[in-house]
DRENKEFI-999565 format. One record per residue: residue number from 1; residue in three letters; x, y, z of N, C-alpha, C, O in turn. Coordinates in steps of 0.05 Angstrom, whole numbers. Example, Ala and Ser with C-alpha at 12.3 -4.5 7.8 and 13.67 -1.06 7.14 Angstrom:
2
+-----+---------+--------+--------+--------+--------+---------+--------+--------+--------+--------+--------+--------+--------+
! num ! residuo !  neast ! nnorth !    nup ! caeast ! canorth !   caup !  ceast ! cnorth !    cup !  oeast ! onorth !    oup !
+-----+---------+--------+--------+--------+--------+---------+--------+--------+--------+--------+--------+--------+--------+
!   1 !     ALA !    264 !   -114 !    156 !    246 !     -90 !    156 !    264 !    -66 !    156 !    285 !    -66 !    169 !
!   2 !     SER !    257 !    -45 !    142 !    273 !     -21 !    143 !    258 !      1 !    157 !    268 !     23 !    161 !
+-----+---------+--------+--------+--------+--------+---------+--------+--------+--------+--------+--------+--------+--------+
END
This chain:
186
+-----+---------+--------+--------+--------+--------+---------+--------+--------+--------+--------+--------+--------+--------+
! num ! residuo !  neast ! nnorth !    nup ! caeast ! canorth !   caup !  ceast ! cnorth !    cup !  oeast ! onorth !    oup !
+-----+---------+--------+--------+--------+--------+---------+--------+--------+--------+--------+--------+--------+--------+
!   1 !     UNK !    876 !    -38 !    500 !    862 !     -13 !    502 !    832 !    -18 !    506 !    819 !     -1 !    519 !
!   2 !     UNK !    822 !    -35 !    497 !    791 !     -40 !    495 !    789 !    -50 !    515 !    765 !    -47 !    523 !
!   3 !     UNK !    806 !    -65 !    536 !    795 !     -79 !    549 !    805 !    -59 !    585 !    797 !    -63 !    608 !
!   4 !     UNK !    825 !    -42 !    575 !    818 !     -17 !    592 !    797 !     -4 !    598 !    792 !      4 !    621 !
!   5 !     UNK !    783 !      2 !    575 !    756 !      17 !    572 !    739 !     -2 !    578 !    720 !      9 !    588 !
!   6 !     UNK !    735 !    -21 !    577 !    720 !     -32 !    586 !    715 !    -32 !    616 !    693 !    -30 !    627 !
!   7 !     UNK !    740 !    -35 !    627 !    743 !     -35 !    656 !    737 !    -10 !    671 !    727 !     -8 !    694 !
!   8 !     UNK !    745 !     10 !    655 !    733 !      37 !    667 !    713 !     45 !    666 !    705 !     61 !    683 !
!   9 !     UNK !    693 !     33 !    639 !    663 !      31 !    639 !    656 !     18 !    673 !    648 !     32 !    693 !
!  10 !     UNK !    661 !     -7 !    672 !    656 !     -24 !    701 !    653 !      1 !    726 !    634 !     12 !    737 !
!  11 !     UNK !    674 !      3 !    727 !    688 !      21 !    746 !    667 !     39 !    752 !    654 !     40 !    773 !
!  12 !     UNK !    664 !     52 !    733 !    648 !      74 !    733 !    618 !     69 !    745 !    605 !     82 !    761 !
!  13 !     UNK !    611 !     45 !    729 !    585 !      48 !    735 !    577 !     39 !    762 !    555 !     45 !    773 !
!  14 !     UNK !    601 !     21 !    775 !    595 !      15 !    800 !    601 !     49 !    823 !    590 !     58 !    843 !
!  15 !     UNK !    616 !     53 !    812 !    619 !      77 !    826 !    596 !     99 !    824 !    591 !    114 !    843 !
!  16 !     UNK !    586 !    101 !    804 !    549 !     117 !    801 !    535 !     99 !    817 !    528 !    106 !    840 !
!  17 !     UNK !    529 !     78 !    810 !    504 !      62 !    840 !    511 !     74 !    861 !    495 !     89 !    873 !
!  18 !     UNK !    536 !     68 !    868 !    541 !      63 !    896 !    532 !    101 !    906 !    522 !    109 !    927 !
!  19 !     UNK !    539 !    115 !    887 !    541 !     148 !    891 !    513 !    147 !    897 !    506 !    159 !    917 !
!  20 !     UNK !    495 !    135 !    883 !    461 !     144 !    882 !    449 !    125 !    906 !    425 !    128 !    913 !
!  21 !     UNK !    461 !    109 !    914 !    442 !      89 !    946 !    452 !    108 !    968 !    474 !    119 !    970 !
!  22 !     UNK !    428 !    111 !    986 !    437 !     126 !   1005 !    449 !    104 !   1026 !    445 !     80 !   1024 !
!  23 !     UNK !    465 !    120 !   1048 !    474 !     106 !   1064 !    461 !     88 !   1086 !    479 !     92 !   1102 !
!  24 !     UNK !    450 !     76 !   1095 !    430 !      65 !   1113 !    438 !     44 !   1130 !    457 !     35 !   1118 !
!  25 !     UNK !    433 !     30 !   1155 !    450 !       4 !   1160 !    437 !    -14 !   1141 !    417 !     -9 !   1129 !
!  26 !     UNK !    454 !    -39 !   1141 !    452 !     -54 !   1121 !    459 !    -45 !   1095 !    456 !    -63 !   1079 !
!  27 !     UNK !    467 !    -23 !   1085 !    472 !     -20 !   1063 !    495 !    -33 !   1043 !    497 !    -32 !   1018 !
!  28 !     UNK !    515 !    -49 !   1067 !    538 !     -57 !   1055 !    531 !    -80 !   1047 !    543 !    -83 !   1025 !
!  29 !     UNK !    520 !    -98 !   1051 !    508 !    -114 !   1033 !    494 !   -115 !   1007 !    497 !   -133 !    991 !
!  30 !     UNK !    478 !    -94 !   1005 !    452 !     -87 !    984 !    478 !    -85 !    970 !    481 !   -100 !    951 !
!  31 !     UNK !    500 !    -64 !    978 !    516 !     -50 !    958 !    546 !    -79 !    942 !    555 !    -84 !    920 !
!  32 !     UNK !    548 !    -85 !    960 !    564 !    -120 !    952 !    543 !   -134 !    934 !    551 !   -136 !    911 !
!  33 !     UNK !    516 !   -146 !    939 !    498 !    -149 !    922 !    501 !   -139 !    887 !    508 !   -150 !    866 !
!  34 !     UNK !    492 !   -114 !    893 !    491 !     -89 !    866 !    521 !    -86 !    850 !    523 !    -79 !    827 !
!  35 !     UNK !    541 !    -92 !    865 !    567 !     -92 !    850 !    570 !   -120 !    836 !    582 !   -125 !    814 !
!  36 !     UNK !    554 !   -140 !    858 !    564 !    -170 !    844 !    546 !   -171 !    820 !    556 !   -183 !    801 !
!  37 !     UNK !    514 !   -156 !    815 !    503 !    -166 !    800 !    513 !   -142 !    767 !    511 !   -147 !    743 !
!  38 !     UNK !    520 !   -122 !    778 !    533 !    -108 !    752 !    560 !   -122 !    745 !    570 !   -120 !    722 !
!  39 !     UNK !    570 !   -131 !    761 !    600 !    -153 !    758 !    589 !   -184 !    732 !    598 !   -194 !    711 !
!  40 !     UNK !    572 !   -185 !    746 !    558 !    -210 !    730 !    545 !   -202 !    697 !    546 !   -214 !    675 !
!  41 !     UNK !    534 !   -176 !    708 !    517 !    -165 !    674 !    548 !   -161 !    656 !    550 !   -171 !    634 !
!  42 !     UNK !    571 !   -146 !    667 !    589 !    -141 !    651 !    603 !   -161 !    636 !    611 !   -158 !    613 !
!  43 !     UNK !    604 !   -187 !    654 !    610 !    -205 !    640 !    601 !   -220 !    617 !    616 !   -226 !    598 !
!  44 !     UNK !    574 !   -226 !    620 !    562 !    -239 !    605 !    559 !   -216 !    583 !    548 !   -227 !    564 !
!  45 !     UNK !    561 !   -196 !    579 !    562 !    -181 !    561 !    591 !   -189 !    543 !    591 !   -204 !    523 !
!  46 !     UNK !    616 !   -175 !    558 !    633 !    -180 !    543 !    646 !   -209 !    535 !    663 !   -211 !    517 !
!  47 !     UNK !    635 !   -236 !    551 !    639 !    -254 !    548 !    614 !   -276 !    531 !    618 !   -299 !    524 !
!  48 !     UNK !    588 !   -260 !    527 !    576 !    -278 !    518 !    569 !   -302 !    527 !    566 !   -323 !    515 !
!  49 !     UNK !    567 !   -296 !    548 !    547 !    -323 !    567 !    540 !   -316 !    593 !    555 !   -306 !    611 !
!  50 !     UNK !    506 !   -324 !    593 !    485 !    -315 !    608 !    490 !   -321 !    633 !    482 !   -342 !    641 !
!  51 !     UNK !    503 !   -306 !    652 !    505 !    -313 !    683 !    493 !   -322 !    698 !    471 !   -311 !    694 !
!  52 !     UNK !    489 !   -336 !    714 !    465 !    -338 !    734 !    467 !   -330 !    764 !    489 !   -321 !    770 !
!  53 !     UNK !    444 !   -332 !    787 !    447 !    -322 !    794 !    477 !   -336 !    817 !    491 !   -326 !    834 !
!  54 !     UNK !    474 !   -365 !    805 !    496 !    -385 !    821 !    527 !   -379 !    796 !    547 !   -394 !    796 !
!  55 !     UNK !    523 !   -360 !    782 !    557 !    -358 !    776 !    582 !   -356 !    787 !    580 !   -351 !    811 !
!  56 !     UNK !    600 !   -358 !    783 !    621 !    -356 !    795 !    633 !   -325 !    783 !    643 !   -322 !    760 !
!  57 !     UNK !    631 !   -308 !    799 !    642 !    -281 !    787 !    674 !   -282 !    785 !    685 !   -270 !    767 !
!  58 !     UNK !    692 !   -300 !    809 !    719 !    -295 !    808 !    727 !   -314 !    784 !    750 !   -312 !    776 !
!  59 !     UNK !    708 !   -334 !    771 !    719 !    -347 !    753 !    721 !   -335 !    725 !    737 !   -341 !    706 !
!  60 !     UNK !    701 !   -315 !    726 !    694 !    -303 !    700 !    722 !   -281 !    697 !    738 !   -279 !    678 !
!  61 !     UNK !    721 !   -268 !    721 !    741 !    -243 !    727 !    767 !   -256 !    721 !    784 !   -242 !    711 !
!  62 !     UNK !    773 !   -283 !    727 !    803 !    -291 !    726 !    805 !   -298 !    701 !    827 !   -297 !    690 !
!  63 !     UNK !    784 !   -307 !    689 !    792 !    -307 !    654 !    788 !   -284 !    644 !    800 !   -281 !    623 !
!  64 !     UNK !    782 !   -274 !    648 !    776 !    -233 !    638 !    806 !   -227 !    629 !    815 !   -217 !    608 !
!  65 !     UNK !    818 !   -234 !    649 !    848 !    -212 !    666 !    865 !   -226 !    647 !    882 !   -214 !    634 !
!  66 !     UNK !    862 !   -256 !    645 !    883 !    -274 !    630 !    882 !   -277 !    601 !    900 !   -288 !    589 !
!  67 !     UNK !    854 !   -267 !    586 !    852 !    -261 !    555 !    874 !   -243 !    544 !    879 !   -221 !    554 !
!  68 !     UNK !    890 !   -255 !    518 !    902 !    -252 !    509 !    939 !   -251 !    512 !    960 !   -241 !    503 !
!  69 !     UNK !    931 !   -268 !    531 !    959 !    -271 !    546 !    973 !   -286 !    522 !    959 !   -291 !    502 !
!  70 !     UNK !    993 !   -292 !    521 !   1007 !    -301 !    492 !   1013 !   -332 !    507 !   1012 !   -339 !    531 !
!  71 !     UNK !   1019 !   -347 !    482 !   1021 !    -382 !    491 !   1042 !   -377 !    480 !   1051 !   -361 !    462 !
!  72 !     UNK !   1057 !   -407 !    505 !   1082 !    -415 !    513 !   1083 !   -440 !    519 !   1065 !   -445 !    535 !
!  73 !     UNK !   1099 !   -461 !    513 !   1096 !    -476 !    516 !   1115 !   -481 !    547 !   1136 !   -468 !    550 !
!  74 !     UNK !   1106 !   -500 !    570 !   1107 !    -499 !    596 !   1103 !   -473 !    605 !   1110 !   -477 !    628 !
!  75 !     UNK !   1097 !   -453 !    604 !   1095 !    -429 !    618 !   1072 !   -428 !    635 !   1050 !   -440 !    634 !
!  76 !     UNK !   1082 !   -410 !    655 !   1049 !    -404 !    670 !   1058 !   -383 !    691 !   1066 !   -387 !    714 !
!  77 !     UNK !   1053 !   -350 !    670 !   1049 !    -331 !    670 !   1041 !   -314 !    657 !   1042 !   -318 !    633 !
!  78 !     UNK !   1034 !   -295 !    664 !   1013 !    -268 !    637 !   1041 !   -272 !    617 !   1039 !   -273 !    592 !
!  79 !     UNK !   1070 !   -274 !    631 !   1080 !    -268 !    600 !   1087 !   -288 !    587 !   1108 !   -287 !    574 !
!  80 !     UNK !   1070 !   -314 !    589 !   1066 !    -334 !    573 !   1060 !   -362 !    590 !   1069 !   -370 !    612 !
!  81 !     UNK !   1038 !   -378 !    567 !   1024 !    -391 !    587 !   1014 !   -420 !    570 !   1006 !   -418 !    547 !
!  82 !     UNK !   1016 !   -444 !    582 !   1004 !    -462 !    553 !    975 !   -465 !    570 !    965 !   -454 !    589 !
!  83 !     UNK !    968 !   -489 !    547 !    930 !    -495 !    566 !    944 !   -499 !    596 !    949 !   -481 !    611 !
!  84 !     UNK !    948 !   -524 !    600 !    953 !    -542 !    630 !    961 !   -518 !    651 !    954 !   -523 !    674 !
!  85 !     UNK !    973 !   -497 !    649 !    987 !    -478 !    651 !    965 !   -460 !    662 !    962 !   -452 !    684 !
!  86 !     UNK !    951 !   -456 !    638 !    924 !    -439 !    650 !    907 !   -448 !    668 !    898 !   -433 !    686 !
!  87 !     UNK !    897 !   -482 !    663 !    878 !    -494 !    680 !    883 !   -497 !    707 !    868 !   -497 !    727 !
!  88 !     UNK !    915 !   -500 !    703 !    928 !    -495 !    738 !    927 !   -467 !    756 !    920 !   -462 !    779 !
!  89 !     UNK !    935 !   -453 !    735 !    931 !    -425 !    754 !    894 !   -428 !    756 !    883 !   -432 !    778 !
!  90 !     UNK !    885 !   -427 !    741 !    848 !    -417 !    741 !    845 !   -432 !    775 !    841 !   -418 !    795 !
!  91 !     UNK !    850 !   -466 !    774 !    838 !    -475 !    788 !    854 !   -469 !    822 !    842 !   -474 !    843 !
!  92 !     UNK !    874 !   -462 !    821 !    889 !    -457 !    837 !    876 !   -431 !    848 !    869 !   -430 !    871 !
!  93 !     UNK !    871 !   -405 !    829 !    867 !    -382 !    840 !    836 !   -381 !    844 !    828 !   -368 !    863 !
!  94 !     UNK !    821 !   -393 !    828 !    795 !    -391 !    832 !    779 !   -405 !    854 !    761 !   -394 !    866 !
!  95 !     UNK !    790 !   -439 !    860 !    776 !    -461 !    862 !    785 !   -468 !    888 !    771 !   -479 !    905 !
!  96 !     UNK !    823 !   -457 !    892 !    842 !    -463 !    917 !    847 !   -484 !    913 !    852 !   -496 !    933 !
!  97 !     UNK !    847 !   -498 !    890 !    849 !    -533 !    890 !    868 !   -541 !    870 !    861 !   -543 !    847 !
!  98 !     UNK !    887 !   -544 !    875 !    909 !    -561 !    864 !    907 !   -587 !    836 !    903 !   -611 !    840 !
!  99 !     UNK !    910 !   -579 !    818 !    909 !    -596 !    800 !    942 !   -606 !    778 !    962 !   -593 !    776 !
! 100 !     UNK !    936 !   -627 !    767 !    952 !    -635 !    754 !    971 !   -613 !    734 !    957 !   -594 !    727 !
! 101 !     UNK !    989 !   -612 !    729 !   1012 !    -601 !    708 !   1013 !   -610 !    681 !   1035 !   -605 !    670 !
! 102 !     UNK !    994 !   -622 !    664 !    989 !    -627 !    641 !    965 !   -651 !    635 !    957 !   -671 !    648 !
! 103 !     UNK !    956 !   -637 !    607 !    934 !    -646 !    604 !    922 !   -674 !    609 !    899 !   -679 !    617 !
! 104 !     UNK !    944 !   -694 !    604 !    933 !    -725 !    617 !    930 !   -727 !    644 !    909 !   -735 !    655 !
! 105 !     UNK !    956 !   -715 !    660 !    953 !    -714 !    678 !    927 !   -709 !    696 !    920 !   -726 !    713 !
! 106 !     UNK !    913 !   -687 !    691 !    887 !    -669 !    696 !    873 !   -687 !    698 !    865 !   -695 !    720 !
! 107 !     UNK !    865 !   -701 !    667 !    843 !    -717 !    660 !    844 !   -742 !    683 !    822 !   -750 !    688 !
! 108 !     UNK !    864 !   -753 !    696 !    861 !    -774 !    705 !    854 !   -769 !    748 !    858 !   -783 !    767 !
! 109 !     UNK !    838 !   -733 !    743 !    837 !    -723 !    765 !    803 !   -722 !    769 !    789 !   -717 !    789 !
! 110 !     UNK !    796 !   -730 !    743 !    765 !    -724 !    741 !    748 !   -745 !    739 !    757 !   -767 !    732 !
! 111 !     UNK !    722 !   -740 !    744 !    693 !    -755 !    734 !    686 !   -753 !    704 !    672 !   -733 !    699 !
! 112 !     UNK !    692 !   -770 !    681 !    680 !    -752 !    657 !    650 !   -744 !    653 !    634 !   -761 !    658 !
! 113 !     UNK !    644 !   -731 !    647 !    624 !    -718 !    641 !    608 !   -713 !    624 !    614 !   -690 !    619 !
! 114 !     UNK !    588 !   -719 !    608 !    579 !    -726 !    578 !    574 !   -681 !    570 !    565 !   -668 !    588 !
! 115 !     UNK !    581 !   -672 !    551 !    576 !    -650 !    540 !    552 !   -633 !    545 !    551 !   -609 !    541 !
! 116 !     UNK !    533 !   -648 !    556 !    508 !    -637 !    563 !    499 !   -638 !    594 !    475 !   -637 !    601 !
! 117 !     UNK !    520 !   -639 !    610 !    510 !    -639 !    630 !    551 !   -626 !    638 !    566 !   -637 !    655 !
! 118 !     UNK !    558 !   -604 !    622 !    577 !    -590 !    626 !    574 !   -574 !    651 !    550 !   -574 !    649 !
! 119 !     UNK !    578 !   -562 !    668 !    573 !    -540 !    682 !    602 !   -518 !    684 !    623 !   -525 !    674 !
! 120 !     UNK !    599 !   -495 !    694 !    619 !    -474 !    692 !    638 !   -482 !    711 !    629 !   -485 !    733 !
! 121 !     UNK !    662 !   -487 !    708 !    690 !    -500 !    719 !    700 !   -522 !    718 !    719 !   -533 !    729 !
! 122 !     UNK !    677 !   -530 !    696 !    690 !    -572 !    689 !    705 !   -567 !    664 !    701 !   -551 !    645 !
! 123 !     UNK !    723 !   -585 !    668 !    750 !    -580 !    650 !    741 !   -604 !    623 !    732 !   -627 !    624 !
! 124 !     UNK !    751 !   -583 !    595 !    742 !    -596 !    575 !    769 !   -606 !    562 !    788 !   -591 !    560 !
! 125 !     UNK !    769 !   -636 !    553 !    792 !    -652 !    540 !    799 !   -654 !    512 !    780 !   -663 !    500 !
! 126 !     UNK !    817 !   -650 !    496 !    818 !    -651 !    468 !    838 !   -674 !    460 !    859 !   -677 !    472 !
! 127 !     UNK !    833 !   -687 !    443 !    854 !    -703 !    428 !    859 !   -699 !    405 !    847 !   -713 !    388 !
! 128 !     UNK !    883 !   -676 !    394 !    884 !    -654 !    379 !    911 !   -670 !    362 !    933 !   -673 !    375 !
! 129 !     UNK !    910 !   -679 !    337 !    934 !    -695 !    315 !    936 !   -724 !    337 !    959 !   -732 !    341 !
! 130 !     UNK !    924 !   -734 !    345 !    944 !    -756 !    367 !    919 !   -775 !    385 !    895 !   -769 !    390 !
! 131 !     UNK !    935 !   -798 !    392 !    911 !    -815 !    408 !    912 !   -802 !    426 !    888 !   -797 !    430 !
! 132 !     UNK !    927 !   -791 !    446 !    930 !    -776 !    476 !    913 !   -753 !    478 !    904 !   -744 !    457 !
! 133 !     UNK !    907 !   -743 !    501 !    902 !    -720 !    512 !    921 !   -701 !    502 !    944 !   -707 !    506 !
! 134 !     UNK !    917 !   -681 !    491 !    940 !    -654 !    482 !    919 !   -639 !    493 !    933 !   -619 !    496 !
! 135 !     UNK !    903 !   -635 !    499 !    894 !    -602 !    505 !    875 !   -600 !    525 !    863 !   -620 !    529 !
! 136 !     UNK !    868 !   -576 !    544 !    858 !    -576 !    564 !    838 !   -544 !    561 !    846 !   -523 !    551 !
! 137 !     UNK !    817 !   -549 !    570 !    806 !    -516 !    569 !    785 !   -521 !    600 !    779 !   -543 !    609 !
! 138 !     UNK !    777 !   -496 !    610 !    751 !    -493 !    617 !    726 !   -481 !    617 !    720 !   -457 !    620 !
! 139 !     UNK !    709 !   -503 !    614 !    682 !    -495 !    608 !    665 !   -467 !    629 !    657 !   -467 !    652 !
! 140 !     UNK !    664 !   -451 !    614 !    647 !    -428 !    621 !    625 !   -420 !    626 !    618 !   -399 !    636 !
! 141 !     UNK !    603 !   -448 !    612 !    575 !    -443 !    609 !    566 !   -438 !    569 !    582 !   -435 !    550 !
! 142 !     UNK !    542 !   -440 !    570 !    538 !    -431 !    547 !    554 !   -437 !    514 !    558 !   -422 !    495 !
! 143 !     UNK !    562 !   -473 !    519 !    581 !    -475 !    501 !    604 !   -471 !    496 !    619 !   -478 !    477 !
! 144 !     UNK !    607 !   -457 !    515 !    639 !    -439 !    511 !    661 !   -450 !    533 !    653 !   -460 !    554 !
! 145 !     UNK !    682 !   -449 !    529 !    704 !    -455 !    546 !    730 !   -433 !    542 !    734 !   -423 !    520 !
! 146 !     UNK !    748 !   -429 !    565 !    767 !    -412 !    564 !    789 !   -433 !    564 !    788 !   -455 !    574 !
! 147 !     UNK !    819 !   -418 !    547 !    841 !    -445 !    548 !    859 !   -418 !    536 !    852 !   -395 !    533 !
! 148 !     UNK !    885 !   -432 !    531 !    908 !    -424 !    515 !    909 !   -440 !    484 !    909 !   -465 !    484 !
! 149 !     UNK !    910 !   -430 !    467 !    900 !    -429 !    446 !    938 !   -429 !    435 !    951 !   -409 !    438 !
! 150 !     UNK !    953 !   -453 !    423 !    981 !    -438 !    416 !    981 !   -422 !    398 !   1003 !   -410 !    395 !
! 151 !     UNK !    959 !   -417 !    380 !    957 !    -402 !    362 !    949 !   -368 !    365 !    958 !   -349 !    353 !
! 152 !     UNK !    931 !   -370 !    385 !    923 !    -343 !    398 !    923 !   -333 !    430 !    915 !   -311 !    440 !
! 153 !     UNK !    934 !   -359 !    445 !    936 !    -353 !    466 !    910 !   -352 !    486 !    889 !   -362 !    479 !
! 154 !     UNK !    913 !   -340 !    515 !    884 !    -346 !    525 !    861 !   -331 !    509 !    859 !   -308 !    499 !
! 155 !     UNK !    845 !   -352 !    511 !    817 !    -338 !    499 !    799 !   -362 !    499 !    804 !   -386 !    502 !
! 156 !     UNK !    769 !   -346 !    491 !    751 !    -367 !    502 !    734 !   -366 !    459 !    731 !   -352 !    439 !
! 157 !     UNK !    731 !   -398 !    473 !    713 !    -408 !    439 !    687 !   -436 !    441 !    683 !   -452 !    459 !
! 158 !     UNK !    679 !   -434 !    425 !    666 !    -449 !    422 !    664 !   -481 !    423 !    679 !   -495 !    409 !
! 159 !     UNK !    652 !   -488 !    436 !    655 !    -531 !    434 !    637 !   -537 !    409 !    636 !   -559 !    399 !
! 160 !     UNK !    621 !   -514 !    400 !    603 !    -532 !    366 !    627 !   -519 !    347 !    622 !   -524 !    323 !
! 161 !     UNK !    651 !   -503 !    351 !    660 !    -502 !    326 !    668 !   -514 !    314 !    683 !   -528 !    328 !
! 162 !     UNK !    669 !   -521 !    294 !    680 !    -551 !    282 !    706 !   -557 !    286 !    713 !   -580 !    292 !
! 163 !     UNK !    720 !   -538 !    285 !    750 !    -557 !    293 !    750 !   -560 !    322 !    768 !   -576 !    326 !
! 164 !     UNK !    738 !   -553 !    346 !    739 !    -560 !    370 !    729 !   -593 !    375 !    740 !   -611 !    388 !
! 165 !     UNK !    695 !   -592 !    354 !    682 !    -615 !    360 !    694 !   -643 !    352 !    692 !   -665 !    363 !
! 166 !     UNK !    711 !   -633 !    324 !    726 !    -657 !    316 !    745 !   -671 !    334 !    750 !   -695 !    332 !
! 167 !     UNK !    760 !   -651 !    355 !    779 !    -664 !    365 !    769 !   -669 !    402 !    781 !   -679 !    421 !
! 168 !     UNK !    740 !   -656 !    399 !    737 !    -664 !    428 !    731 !   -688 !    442 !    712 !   -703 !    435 !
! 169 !     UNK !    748 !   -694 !    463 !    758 !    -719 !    476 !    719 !   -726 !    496 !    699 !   -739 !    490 !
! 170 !     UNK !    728 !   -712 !    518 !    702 !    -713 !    543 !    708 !   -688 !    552 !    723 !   -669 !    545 !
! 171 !     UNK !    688 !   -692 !    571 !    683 !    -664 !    591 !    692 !   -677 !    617 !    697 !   -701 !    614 !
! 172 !     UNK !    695 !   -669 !    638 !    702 !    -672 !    664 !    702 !   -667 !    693 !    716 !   -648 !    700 !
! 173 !     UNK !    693 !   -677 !    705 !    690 !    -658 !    739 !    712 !   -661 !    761 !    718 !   -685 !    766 !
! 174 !     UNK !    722 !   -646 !    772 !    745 !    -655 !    783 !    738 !   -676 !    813 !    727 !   -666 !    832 !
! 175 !     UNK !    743 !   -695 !    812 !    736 !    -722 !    833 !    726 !   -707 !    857 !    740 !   -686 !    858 !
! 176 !     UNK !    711 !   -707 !    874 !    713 !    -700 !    911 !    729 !   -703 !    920 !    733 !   -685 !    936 !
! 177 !     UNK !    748 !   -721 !    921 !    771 !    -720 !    940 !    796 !   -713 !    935 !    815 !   -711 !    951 !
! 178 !     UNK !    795 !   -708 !    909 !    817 !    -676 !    901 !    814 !   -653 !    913 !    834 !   -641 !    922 !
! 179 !     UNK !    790 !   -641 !    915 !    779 !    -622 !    916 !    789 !   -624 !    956 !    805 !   -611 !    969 !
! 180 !     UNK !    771 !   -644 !    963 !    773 !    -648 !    998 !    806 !   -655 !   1001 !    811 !   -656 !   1025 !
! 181 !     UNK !    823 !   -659 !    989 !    856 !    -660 !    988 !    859 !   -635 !    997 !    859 !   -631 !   1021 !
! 182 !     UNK !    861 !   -620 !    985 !    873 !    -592 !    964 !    860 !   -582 !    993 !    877 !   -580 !   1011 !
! 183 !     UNK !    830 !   -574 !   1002 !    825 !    -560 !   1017 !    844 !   -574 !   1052 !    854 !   -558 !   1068 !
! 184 !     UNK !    844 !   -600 !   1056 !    858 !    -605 !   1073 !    880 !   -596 !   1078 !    885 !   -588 !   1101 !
! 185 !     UNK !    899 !   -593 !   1058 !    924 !    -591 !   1055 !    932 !   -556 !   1060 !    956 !   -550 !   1063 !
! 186 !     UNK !    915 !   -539 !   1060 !    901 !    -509 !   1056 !    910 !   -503 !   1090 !    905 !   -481 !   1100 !
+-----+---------+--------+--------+--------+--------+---------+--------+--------+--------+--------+--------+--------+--------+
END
C-alpha cells in the first residue's frame, strides 16, 4: 500500500509539471529531462541515496518494483526470488547483459574491486557461514546495495552494518568482454 502511494505521489507530480510547461517545439525533451530528474529526486528519497546526474534511473526503478518480493531458493520471479536470481534478472533487465546463475559463478565474471571505489551496478560478494561465495547483492551507491535477503527477501541494506561487513567477501565489476559478449550476442 505505501508503495502504491508512493507511486501515485510520482505520478502525480509528473503529471502537474508536465500540466504547467507550455507546449513549445522542443518541449519533449525539456519534458523527458523534468520527468527523469523528478524520477531521480523520488528515488533517492525513498531509497536513500543521492543520485547523480550520471544515475541510472532504470536501475533504481528495477529495484523499486522488486522490493519486497519474498526469497526462494532457485527462484527468479516477483513470486519468489534468491540473490543470484535477482542479480540475473537486474543485470539482464537493466544492463542487457547476461550473467552467471549463482553467486560463484558471477564472481568469476568480474574485476574485483576494493569497497571504495564501488560504483552503482558492481556486484557485491559475501562469504556468509562458509569459505565459498553464498551471497550476491548490488551496489546502489551510497553504501548501500540491493539483493534477496532469505530472511526478508528483496531489499536494500547497508555494507557498514555489521553483519554485512563481517561476511563481506569483495566488490566487483563485471569484465568488458562479458559485457561486449552479451551485447554481441543481442
Amino acid at each position: 500500500m505505501k508503495k502504491l502511494s508512493l507511486a501515485i505521489a510520482l505520478t502525480l507530480s509528473i503529471l502537474a509539471t508536465q500540466a504547467q510547461t507550455k507546449n513549445v517545439p522542443n518541449q519533449a525533451t525539456k519534458e523527458v529531462d523534468e520527468d527523469e530528474t523528478l524520477a531521480k529526486d523520488y528515488f533517492s528519497q525513498i531509497m536513500g541515496v543521492a543520485m547523480s546526474a550520471t544515475s541510472n534511473v532504470k536501475l533504481f526503478q528495477f529495484v523499486y518494483d522488486w522490493i519486497g518480493t519474498p526469497y526462494h531458493l532457485g527462484g527468479d520471479t516477483k513470486r519468489g526470488i534468491d540473490c543470484s536470481g535477482f542479480a540475473y534478472q537486474l543485470y539482464t533487465k537493466v544492463f542487457n547483459t547476461a550473467i552467471g546463475n549463482n553467486s560463484r559463478n558471477i564472481f568469476s565474471m568480474v574485476n574485483p574491486v576494493g569497497k571504495e571505489e564501488l560504483k552503482e551496478g558492481d556486484l557485491v560478494f559475501f562469504k556468509i557461514h562458509s569459505r565459498a561465495i553464498t551471497h550476491v547483492g548490488v551496489y546502489i551507491g551510497n553504501g548501500k546495495f540491493a539483493h534477496a535477503s532469505s530472511s526478508k527477501g528483496v531489499m536494500i541494506s547497508y555494507l557498514a552494518d555489521p553483519y554485512w561487513t563481517r561476511y563481506y567477501y569483495k566488490g566487483g565489476r563485471l569484465l568488458a568482454e562479458t559485457s561486449t559478449q552479451t551485447a554481441q550476442n543481442n
